[in-house]
C-alpha positions, 0 to 999 in steps of 0.5 A: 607635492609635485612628484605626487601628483606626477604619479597620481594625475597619469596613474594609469601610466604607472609602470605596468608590472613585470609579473604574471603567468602563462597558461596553466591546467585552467588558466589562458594567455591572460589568466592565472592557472589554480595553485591546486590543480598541479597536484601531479608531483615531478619524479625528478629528485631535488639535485636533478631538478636544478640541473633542469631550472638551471638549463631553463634559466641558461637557455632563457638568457641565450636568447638575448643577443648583444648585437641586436642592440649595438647599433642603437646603443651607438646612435644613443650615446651619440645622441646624449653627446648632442643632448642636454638635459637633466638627469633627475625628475624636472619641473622647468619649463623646458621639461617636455624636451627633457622627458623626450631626451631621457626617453630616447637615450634611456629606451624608457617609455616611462620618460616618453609618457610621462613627457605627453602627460605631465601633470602639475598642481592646478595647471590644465596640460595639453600636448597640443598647447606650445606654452607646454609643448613647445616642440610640437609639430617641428624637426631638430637635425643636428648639423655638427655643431647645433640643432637646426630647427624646421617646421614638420607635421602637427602631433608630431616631433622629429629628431635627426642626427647622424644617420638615425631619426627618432620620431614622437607622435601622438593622436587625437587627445580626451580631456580627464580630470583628476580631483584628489580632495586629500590635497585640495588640487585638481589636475586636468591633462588632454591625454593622447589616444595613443602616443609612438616613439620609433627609433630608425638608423639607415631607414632600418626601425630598431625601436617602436614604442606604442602606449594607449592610455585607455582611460574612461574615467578617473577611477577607470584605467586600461593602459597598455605598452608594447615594445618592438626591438631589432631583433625580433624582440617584443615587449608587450604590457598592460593593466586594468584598474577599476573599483573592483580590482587590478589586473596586469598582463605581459609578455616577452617574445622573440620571435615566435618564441614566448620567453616570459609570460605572467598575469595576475589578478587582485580583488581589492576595493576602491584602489584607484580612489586616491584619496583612500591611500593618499595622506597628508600631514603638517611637519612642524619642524619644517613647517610644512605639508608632506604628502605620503602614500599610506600602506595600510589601506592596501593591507586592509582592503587587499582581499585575494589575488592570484598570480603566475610567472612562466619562464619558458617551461617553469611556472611559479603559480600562486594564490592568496586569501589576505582579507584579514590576514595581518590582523590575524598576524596582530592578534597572534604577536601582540604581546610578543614583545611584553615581557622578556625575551623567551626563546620558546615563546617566541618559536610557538608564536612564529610556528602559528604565523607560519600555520596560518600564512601557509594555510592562506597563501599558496606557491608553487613552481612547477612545469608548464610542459607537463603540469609536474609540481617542481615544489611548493615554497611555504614559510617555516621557523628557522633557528640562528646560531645565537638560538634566535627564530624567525620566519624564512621562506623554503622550497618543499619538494614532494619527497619532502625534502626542505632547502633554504633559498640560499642553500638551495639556489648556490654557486656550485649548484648553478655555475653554469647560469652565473658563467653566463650571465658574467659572459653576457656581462662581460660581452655588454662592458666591451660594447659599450666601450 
């Protein structure tokens, strides 16, 4: 009960997703581009376009440079030397100090959030209230042996230790409730405008994490991350939530050079209303409540989306119409499984599930820098050696050539991206040693 209503109170903390877009014929910075208008296919053959993603996907991780991090790196594993905590969620009363702890050692703002905005069953949470918050407004430097406490600014709190301080602070907090009706409880948290985790080893900043909640009501969210690394790294998110829909946006740059770009955009009614997929249900063998998010509301209400992930110059552009799909999936298998296992059947019935999905969902990679279709991936029947179908995604080029993801995307094809992504490996194993 608790994790739920950890998730749920501060949903607008949910972890904004990793996926979405570039710019594409008619999209922008924020928007996803039409799936239709790359219609201009790529003169490059099958065999030369892997040679392409695998230099883009190569270069992609030529930008990360260990030693960026290696001094952060350090000070942390220093610092969870000093520090104890629990490794998994924790609900004592000592839970702001482990969220901090967590947050720092794990570079995670998740922890970081969720330390300044834990909700638990019928209980108000203010950062500002010492009973939960008992750090608040004090430094802790670590002397060699023990923590030594002073007392420093309101709103904030000081971590000092070796030759590197962390510093947690937040503005000025709204008061938001949420109700959900499924389980009988309401929640109450003084949310902070803003909250700012900086990590400094000799007065050189090597993290800055700055989250904004943006909440105006309970059914209305707009967080926002941003991620600042030595380096010149930035790591940037953000979701827009409403009754509508769910937008998300984010970003990875070095420098002045985007690495990752993607959006994406869902028309889906009433999501932020908990109480829609949020169920409960006796268990009588164990005689109590359980409390499960129920998926089928989301199959149900989801009515289009469309979304874009940019890779440097790859883009992988998509569309869908979902309103009424899997009913139409029902309708097509429903007595599938009736009588006996029929091979021939059973082809005809997975030919018209992959017909329809490919008529409403469309995805394509392609290239950004010239807007050339690399290749659709579409859905087709595909016979095992035991003479068995099923579905399989595939890539489809314009020439018409097909390949299986696995056939396509092998070994020997793409060598030199796993050499480098074993050498990046290697070279992080021996940093942390």
């Amino acid at each position: 009960m608790k994790k739920i209503l950890l998730s749920l109170a501060l949903c607008a903390f949910v972890a904004p997703l990793f996926v979405g877009c570039n710019k594409g014929p008619e999209g922008n910075n924020n928007t996803p581009g039409n799936v239709d208008d790359y219609k201009t296919p790529s003169t490059l053959t099958p065999g030369e376009h892997k040679a392409k993603l695998e230099d883009i996907a190569v270069e992609f991780i030529g930008y990360v440079d260990l030693a960026d991090f290696e001094e952060i790196l350090d000070a942390l594993y220093c610092l969870t030397e000093y520090l104890e905590y629990e490794e998994e969620d924790w609900y004592g009363d000592e839970y702001a100090y482990n969220e901090l702890a967590m947050g720092i050692k794990n570079l995670s703002p998740i922890h970081f959030q969720r330390f300044a905005t834990r909700a638990l069953e019928e209980v108000i949470i203010d950062i500002n209230d010492p009973e939960y918050n008992p750090l608040a407004g004090y430094v802790y430097e670590w002397n060699g042996d023990e923590w030594e406490e002073s007392e420093g600014q309101s709103h904030t709190i000081v971590v000092k230790w070796d030759d590197a301080v962390a510093t947690a602070s937040w503005g000025e907090t709204t008061r938001q409730e949420w109700t959900f009706r499924e389980l009988e409880t309401k929640a109450i948290v003084y949310v902070p405008n803003s909250l700012t985790l900086n990590v400094k080893i000799d007065n050189k900043e090597h993290l800055n994490i700055v989250a904004k909640p943006n909440i105006t009501d309970s059914k209305t969210l707009a967080p926002s991350v941003e991620v600042s690394l030595n380096g010149g790294y930035l790591i940037s998110a953000s979701v827009k939530a409403d009754s509508r829909g769910l937008e998300t946006h984010s970003l990875i740059k070095k420098g002045n050079k985007t690495l990752l770009n993607a959006n994406t955009v869902v028309a889906i009614n009433d999501l932020t209303d908990v109480d829609n997929w949020l169920k409960t249900e006796y268990d009588e063998y164990w005689d109590e409540t359980e409390t499960y998010v129920d998926g089928d509301y989301v199959a149900e209400a989801l009515k289009s989306g469309k979304v874009q992930i940019d890779i440097l110059n790859l883009s992988i552009v998509g569309a869908g119409d979902f309103k009424d799909l899997l009913t139409d999936i029902d309708e097509i298998t429903e007595d599938l499984y009736d009588d006996e296992y029929d091979a021939e059947r059973w082809r005809r019935k997975m030919e018209d599930v992959c017909d329809l999905v490919n008529e409403k969902v469309k995805l394509v990679i392609a290239y950004n820098d010239t807007d050339e279709k690399v290749a659709d991936i579409v859905l087709q029947v595909t016979r095992d050696d035991e003479d068995d179908y099923y579905v399989e995604p595939i890539l489809l080029f314009p020439d018409g050539s097909k390949y299986a993801f696995e056939n396509y995307f092998t070994e020997t094809a793409f060598g030199d991206l796993i050499d480098a992504i074993e050498e990046l490996a290697d070279d992080f194993e021996d940093m942390m040693e």
